[in-house]
N, CA and C atoms as an extended XYZ file, in Angstrom:
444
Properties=species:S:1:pos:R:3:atomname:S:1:resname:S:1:resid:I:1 pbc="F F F"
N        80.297      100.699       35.313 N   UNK     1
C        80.836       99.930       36.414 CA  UNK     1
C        81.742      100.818       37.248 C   UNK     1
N        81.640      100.806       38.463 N   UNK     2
C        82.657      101.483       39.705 CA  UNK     2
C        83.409      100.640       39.925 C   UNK     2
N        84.607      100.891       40.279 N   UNK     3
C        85.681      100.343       40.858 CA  UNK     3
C        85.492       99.861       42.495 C   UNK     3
N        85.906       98.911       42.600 N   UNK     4
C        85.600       98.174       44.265 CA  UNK     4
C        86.250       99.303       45.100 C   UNK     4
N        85.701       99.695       46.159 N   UNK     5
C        86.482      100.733       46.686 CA  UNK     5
C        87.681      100.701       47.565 C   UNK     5
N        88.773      100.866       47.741 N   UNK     6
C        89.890      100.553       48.238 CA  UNK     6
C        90.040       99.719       49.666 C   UNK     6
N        88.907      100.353       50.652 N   UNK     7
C        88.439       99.778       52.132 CA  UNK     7
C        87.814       98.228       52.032 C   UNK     7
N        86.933       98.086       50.667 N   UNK     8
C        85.760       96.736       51.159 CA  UNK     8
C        86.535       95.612       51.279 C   UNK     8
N        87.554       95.724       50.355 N   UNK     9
C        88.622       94.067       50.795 CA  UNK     9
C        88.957       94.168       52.091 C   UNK     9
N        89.122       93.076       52.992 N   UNK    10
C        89.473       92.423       54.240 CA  UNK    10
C        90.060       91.526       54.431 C   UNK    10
N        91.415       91.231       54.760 N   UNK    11
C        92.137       90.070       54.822 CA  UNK    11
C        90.811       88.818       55.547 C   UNK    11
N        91.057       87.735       54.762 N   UNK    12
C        89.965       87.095       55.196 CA  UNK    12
C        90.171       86.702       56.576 C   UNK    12
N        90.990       86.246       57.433 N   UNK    13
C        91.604       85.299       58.292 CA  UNK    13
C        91.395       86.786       59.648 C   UNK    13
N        91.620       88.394       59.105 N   UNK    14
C        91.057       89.185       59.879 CA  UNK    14
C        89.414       89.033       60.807 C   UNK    14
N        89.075       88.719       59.515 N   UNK    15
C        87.328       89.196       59.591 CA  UNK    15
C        86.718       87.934       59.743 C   UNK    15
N        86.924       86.991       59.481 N   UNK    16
C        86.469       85.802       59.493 CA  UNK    16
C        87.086       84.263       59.404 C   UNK    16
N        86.663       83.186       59.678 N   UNK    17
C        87.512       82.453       59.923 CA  UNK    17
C        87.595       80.996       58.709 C   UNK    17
N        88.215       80.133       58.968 N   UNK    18
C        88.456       79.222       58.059 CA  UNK    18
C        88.546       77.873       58.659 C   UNK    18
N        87.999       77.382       58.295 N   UNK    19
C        88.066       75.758       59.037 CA  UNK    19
C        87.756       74.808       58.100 C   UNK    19
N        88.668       73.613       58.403 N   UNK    20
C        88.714       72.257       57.532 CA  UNK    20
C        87.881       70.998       58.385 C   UNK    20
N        87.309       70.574       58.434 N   UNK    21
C        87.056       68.868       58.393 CA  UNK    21
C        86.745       67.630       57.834 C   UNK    21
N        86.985       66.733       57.815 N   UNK    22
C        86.801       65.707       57.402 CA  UNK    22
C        86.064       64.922       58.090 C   UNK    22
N        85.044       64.554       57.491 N   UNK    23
C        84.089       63.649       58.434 CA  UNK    23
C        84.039       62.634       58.587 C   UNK    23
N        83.153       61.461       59.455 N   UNK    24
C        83.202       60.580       59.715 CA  UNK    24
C        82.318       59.971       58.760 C   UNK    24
N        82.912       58.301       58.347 N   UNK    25
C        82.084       57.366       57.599 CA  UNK    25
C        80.982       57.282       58.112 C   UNK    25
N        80.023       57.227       57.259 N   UNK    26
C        78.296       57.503       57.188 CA  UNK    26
C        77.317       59.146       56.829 C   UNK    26
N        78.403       59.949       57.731 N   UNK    27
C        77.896       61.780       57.195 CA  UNK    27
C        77.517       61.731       55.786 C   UNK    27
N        75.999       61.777       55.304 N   UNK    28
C        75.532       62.484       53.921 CA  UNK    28
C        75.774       64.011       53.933 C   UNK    28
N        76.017       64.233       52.294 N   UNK    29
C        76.223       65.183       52.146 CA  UNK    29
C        74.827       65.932       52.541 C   UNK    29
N        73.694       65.581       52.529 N   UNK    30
C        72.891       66.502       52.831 CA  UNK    30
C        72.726       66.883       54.526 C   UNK    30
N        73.282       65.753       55.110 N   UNK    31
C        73.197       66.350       56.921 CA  UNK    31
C        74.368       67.397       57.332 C   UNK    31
N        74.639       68.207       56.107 N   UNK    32
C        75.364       69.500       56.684 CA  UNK    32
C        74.610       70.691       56.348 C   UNK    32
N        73.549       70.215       56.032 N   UNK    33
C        72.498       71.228       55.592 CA  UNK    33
C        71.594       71.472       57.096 C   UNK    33
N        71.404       70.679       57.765 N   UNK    34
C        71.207       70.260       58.666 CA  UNK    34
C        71.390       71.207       60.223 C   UNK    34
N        70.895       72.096       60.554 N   UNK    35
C        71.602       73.020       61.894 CA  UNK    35
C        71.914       72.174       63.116 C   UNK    35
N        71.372       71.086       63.135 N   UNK    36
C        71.161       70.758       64.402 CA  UNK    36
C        73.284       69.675       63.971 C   UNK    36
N        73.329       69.086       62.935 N   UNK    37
C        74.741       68.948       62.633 CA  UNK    37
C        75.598       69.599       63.350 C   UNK    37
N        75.726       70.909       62.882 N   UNK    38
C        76.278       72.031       63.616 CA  UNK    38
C        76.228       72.608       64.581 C   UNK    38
N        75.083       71.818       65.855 N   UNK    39
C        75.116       72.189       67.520 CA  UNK    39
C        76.712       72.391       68.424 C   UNK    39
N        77.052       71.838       68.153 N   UNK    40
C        78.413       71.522       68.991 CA  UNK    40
C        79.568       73.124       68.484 C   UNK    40
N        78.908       73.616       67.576 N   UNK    41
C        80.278       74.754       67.013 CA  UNK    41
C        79.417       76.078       67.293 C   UNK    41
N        78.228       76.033       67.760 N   UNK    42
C        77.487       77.563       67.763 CA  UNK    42
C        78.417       78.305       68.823 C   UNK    42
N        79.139       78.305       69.254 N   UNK    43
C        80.169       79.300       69.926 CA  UNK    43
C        81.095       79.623       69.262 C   UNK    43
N        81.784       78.652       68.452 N   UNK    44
C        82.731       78.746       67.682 CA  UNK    44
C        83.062       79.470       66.315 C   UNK    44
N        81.848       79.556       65.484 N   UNK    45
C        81.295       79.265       63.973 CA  UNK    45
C        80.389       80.763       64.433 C   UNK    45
N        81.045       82.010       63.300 N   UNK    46
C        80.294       83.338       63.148 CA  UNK    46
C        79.962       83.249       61.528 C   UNK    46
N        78.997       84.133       61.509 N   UNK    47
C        78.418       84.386       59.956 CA  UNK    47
C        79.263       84.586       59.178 C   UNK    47
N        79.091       83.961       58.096 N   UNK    48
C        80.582       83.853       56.924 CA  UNK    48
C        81.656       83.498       57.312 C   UNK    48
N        81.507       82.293       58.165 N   UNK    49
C        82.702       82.040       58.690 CA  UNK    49
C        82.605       80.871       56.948 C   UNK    49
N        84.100       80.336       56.818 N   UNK    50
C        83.907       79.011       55.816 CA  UNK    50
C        84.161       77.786       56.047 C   UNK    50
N        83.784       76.654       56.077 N   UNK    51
C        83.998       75.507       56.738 CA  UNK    51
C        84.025       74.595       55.387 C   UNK    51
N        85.383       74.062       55.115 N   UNK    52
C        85.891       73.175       54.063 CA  UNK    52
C        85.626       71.547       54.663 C   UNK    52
N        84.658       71.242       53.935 N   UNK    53
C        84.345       69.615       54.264 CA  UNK    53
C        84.259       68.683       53.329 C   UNK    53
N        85.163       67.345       53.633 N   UNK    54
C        85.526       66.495       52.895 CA  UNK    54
C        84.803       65.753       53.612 C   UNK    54
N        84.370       64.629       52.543 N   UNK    55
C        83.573       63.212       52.993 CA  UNK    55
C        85.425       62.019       53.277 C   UNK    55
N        84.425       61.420       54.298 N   UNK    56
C        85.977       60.115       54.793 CA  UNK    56
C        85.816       59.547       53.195 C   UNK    56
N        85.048       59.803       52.305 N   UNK    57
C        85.423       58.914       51.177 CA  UNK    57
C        85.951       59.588       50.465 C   UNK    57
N        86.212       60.706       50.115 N   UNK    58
C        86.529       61.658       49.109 CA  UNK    58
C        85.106       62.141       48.581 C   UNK    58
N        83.852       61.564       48.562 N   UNK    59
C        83.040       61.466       47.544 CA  UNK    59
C        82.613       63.294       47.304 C   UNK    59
N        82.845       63.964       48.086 N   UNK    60
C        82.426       64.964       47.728 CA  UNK    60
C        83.737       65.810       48.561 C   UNK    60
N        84.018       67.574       48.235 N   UNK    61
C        84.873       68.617       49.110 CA  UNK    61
C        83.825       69.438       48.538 C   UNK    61
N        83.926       69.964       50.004 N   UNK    62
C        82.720       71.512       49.634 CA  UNK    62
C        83.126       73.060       50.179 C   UNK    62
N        82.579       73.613       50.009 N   UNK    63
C        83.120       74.589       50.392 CA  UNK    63
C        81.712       75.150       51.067 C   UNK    63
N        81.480       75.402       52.351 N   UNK    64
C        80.215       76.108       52.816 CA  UNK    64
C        80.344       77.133       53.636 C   UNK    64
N        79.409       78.114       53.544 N   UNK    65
C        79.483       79.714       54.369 CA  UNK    65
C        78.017       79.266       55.453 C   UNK    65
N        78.796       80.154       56.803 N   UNK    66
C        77.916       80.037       57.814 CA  UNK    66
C        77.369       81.166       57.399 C   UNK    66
N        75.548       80.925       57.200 N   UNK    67
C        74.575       81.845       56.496 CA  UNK    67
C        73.934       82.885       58.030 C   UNK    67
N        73.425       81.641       58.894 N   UNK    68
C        72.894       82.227       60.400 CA  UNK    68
C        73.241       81.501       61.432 C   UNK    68
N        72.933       81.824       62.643 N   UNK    69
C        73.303       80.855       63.859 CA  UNK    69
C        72.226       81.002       64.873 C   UNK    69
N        71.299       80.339       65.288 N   UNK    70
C        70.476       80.118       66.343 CA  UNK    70
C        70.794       79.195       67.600 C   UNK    70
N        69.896       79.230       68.507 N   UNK    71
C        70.050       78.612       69.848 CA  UNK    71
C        70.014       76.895       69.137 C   UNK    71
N        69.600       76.745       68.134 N   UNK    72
C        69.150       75.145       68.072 CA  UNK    72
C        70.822       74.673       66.866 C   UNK    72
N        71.307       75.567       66.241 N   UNK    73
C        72.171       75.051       65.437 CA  UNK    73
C        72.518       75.810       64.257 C   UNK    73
N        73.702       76.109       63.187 N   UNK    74
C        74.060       76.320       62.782 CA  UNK    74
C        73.927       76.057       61.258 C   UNK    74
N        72.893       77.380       60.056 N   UNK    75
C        72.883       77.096       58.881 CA  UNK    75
C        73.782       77.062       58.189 C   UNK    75
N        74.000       76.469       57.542 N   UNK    76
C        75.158       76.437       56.206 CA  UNK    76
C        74.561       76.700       54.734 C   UNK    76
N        75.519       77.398       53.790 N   UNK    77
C        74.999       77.222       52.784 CA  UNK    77
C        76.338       76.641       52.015 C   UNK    77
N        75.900       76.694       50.566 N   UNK    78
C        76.904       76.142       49.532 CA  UNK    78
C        78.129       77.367       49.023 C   UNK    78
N        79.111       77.580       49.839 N   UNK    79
C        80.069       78.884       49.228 CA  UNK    79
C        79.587       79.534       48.024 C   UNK    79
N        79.594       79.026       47.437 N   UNK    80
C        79.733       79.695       45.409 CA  UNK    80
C        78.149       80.159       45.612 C   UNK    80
N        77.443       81.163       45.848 N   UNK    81
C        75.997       81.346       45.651 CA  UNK    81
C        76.244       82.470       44.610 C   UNK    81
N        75.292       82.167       43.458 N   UNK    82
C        75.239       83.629       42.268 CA  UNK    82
C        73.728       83.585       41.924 C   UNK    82
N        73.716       84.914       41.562 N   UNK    83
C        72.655       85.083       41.058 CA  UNK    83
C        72.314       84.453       40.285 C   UNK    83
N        70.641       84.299       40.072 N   UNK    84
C        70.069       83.717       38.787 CA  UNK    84
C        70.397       83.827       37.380 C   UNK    84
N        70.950       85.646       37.839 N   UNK    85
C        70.805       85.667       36.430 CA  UNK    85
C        72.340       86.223       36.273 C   UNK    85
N        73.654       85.070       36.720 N   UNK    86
C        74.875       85.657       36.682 CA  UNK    86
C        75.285       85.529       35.235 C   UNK    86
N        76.150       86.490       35.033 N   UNK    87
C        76.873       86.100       33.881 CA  UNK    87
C        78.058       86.756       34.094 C   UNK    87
N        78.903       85.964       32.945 N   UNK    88
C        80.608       85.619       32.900 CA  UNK    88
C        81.003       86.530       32.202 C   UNK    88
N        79.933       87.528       31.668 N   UNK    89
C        81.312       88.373       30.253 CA  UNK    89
C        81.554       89.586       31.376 C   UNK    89
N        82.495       90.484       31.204 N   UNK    90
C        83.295       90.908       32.071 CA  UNK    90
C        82.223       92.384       31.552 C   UNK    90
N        82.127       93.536       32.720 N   UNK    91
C        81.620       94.456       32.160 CA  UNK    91
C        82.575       95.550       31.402 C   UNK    91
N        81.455       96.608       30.379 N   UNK    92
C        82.059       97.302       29.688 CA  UNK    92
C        82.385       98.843       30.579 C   UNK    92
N        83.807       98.923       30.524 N   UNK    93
C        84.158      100.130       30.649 CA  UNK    93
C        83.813      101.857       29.934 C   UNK    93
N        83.410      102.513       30.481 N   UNK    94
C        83.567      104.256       30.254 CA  UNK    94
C        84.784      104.635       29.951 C   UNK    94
N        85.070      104.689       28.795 N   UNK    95
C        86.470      105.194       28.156 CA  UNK    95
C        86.498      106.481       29.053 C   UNK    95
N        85.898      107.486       28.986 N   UNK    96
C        85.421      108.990       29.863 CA  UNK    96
C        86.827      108.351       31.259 C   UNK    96
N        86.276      107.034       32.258 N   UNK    97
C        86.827      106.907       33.499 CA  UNK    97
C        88.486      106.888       33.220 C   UNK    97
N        89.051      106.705       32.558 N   UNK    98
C        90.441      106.067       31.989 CA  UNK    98
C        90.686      107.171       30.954 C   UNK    98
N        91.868      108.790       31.758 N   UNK    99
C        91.499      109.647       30.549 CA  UNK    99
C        93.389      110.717       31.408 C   UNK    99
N        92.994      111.340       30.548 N   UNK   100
C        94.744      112.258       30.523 CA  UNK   100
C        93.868      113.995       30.583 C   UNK   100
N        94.066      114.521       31.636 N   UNK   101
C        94.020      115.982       31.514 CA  UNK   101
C        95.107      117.230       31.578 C   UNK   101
N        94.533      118.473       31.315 N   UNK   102
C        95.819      119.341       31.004 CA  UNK   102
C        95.493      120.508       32.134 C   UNK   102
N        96.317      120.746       33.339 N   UNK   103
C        96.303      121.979       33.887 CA  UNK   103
C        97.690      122.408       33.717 C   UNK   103
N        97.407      123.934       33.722 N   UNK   104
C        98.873      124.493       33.453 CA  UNK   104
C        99.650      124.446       34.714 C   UNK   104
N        98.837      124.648       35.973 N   UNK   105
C       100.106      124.292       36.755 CA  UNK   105
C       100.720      123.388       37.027 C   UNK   105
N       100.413      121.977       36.622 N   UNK   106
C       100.850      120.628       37.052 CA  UNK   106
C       101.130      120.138       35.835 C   UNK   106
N       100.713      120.735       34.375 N   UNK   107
C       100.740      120.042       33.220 CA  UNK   107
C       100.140      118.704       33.145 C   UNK   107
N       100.426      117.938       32.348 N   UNK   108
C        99.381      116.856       32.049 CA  UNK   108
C        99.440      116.005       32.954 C   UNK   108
N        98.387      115.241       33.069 N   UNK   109
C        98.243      113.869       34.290 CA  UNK   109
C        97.499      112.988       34.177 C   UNK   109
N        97.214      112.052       34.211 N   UNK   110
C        96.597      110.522       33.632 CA  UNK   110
C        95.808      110.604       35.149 C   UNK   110
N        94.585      109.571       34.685 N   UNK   111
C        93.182      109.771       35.559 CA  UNK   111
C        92.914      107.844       35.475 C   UNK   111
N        93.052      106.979       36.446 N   UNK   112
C        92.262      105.799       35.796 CA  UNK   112
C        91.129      106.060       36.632 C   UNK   112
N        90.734      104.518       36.815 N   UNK   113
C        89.847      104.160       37.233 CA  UNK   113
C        88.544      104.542       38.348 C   UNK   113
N        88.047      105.175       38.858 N   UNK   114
C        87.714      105.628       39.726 CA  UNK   114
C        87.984      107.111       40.122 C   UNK   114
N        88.314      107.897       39.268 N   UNK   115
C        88.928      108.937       39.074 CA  UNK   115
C        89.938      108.949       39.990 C   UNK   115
N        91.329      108.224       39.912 N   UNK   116
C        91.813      108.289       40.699 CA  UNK   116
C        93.282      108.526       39.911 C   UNK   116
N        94.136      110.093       40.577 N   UNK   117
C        95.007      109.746       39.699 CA  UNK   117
C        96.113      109.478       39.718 C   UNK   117
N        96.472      109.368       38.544 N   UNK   118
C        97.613      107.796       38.827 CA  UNK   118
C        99.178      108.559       38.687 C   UNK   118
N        99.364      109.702       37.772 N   UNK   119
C       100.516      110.231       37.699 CA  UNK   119
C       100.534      111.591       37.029 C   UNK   119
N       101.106      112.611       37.386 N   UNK   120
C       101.533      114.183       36.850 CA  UNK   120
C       102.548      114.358       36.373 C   UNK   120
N       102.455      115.811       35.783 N   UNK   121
C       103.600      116.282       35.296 CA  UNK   121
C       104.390      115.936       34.739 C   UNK   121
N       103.441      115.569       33.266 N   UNK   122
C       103.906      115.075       31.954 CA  UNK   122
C       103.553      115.809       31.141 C   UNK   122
N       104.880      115.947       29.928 N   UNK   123
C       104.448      116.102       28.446 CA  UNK   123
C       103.207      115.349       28.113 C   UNK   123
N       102.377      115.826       27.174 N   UNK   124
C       101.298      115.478       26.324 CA  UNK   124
C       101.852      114.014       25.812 C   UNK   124
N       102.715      113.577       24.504 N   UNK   125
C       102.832      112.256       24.290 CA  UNK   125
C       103.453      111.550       25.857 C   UNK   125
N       103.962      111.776       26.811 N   UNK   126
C       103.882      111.302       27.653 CA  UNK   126
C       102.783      110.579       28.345 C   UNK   126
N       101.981      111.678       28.749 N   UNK   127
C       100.536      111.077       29.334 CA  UNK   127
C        99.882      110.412       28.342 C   UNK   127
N       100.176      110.741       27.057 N   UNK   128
C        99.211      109.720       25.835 CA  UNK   128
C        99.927      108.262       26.667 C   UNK   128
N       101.119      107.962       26.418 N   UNK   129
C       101.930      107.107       26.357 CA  UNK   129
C       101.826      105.919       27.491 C   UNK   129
N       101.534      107.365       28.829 N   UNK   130
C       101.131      106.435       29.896 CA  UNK   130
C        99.964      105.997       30.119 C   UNK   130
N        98.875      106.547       29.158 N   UNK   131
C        97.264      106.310       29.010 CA  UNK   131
C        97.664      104.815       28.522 C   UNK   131
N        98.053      104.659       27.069 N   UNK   132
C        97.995      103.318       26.424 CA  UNK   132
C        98.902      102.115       27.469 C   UNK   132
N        99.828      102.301       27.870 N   UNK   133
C       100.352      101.125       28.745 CA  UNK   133
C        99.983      101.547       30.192 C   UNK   133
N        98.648      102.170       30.473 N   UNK   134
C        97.742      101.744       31.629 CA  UNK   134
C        96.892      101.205       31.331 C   UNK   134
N        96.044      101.513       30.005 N   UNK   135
C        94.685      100.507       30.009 CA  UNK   135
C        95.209       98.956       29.399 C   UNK   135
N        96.336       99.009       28.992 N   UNK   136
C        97.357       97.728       28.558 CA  UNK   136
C        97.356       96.644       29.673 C   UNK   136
N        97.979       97.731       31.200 N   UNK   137
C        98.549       96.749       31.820 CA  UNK   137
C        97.305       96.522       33.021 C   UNK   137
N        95.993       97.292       32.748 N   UNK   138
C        94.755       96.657       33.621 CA  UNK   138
C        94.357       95.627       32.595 C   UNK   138
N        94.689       95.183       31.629 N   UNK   139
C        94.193       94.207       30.750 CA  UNK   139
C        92.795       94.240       30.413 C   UNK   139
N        92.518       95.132       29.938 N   UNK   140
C        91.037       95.597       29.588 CA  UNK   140
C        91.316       95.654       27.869 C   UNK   140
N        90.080       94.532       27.321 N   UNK   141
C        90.455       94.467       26.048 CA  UNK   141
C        89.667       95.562       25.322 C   UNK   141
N        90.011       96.334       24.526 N   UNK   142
C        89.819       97.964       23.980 CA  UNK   142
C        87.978       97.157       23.505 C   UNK   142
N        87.983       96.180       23.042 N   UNK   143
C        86.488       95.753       22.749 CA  UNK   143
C        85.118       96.135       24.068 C   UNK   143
N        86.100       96.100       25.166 N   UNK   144
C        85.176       96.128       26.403 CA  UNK   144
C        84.856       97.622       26.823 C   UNK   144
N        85.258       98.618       25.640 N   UNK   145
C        85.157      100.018       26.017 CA  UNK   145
C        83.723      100.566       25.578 C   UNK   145
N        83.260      100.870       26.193 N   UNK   146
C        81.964      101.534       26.085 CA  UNK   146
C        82.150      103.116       25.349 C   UNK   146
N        81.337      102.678       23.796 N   UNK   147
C        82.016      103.909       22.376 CA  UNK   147
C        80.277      104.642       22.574 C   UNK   147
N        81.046      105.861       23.490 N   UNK   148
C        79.131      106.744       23.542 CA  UNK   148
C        79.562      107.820       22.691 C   UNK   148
């Protein structure tokens, strides 16, 4: 596994927008599936924009992403989309990525994630020291270490 790279996050409210409504008594949940629903916002409403919609009854809150936008109306989909074949267990780490090296001119220095490094110019039990309360405080349980 790679580390997300420092650039791809985007304040959301930068890049895209957020909108709430509540609809009017009678709207099914399925006529937001609907583009032609969404005629009136095709100026308004860009791709991945998110549009939070509550039924006037409560009966449903959704969360939906603008997927495309055409001359006739505006697709929506269901926010949460995962793969078929998602799964929940967290991936296993490369002990190798999360590591302490020794040059003599800088002396020792701790390496996490992404080879990126995190601190120099330490004693040896030092950098041990700062190895164990770094992979501590990314909360990576030592089970999730990949033993090659």
């Amino acid at each position: 596994m790679r580390p997300l790279s420092p650039h791809a996050l985007a304040a959301e409210g930068y890049v895209n927008a957020r909108y709430r409504v509540v609809l009017e008594d009678g709207v099914a949940y399925r006529d937001l599936f609907c583009p032609q629903f969404w005629a009136e916002h095709i100026r308004k409403l860009v791709r991945f924009d998110i549009v939070r919609v509550i039924a006037a009854d409560e009966s449903f809150d959704v969360g939906l992403t603008v997927s495309s936008i055409t001359d006739l109306g505006v697709q929506m989909r269901v926010m949460d989309k995962h793969p078929a074949d998602a799964s929940t267990e967290p991936s296993r780490f490369n002990p190798d990525e999360v590591r302490i090296e020794y040059l003599p001119a800088i002396k020792w220095r701790l390496f996490g994630f992404g080879n990126v490094e995190i601190k120099r110019g330490m004693t040896k039990p030092e950098a041990e020291s700062a190895l164990a309360e770094y992979i501590e405080q990314s909360g990576i349980d030592h089970g999730l270490l990949i033993d090659e």
